[in-house]
Phi, psi and omega in degrees: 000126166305152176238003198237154176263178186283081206264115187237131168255128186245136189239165150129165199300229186247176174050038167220048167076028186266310227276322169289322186297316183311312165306302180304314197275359158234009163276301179279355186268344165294319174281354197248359199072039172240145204255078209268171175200126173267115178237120188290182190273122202285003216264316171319315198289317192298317187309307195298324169296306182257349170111005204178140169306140208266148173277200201291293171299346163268011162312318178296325207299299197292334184297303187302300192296314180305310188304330210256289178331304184305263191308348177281005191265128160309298189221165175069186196260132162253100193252135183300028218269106183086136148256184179297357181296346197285302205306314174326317195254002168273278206296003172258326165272334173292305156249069195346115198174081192284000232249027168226016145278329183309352175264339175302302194294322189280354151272306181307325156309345201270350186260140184320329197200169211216047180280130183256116171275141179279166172279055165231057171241137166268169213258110191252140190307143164191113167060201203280313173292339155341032269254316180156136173299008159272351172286340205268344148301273204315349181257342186276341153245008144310268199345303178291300213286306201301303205281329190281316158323308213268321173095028174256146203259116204241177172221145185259134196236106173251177187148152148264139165061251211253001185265319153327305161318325164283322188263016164277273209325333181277332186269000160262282175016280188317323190242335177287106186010169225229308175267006155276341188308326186297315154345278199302330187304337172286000176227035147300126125293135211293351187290121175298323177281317171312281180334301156343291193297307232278296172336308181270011187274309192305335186254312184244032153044049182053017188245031164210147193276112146256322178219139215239324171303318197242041179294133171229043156278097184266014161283350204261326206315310204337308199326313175301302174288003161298338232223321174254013138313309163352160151258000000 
């Protein structure tokens, strides 16, 4: 039995779908009996509080507080929607200003499992912080360069609606310790096409494209904008 809790991190740029993924992944791991808890994003919240998007020197802060929300949680499954590496890679493209990663990353090791949304979501205006779907590549390889660097190991989750979702399940299958996997087995599902997916997700363990929506490959993506290039 575990003693600990499960720390699932959810990344990726603004408008790509963590704060939603994040609701779903704990709506089935909860419906499944399992005691989940969600820590929301603290940079939304400071926005909301203050009116305005934050300068340069207040960054740590905020840095700081998603980790103490995160890690002050105990037990149960923690899902993440963001951590401080997000303020870290913000804060480098906005005021080029590296000095909070070696502190992002060194919590960001500490989480059991690592999903990165991919950009095939469109992009919707929401609050302040938002800046424009053109920020969303250049922070999405801040992002890929800091973990790769750090050597932590992430999975790219693409999809619309509940096929994102399966395919974060599956990518934990895929990234969690070996004595957590028994967990997850309990939120197989009875859908013959989920099965399906799970299966051939299960035979090339995600490091080859069978369906480019629901790919948890980031070596693979090219395949996807390949493909949504198309005429």
């Amino acid at each position: 039995m575990r003693n600990k809790p499960i720390r699932i991190a959810l990344l990726g740029a603004e408008s790509t779908g963590k704060t939603s993924l994040s609701l779903a992944m704990s709506q089935a791991l909860s419906a499944h009996g399992q005691k989940v808890l969600t820590v929301t994003e603290k940079l939304r919240e400071w926005c909301n509080q203050h009116g305005r998007t934050p300068q340069a020197h207040e960054q740590a802060n905020i840095a700081a507080s998603q980790c103490e929300a995160i890690f002050s949680i105990t037990e149960g499954w923690v899902i993440a929607d963001t951590t401080a590496l997000m303020t870290a890679v913000y804060s480098d493209y906005i005021f080029q200003d590296k000095s909070l990663y070696d502190f992002a990353l060194e919590y960001q090791s500490q989480f059991d499992a690592t999903l990165l949304m991919g950009l095939d979501v469109a992009w919707v205006a929401d609050g302040l912080q938002r800046d424009g779907k053109h920020v969303r590549e250049p922070v999405d390889n801040l992002l890929r360069q800091a973990l790769s660097k750090a050597n932590i190991d992430f999975k790219v989750v693409y999809g619309q609606g509940q096929a994102r979702v399966n395919a974060a399940m599956m990518a934990l299958q895929d990234s969690l310790p070996p004595e957590l996997k028994s967990l997850l087995a309990s939120l197989a599902l009875s859908d013959t096409q989920l099965q399906r997916e799970n299966n051939q997700f299960g035979l090339n363990q995600g490091r080859t494209v069978w369906r480019c929506d629901l790919c948890s490959d980031a070596d693979c993506e090219h395949k996807l904008f390949s493909d949504l290039l198309k005429p």
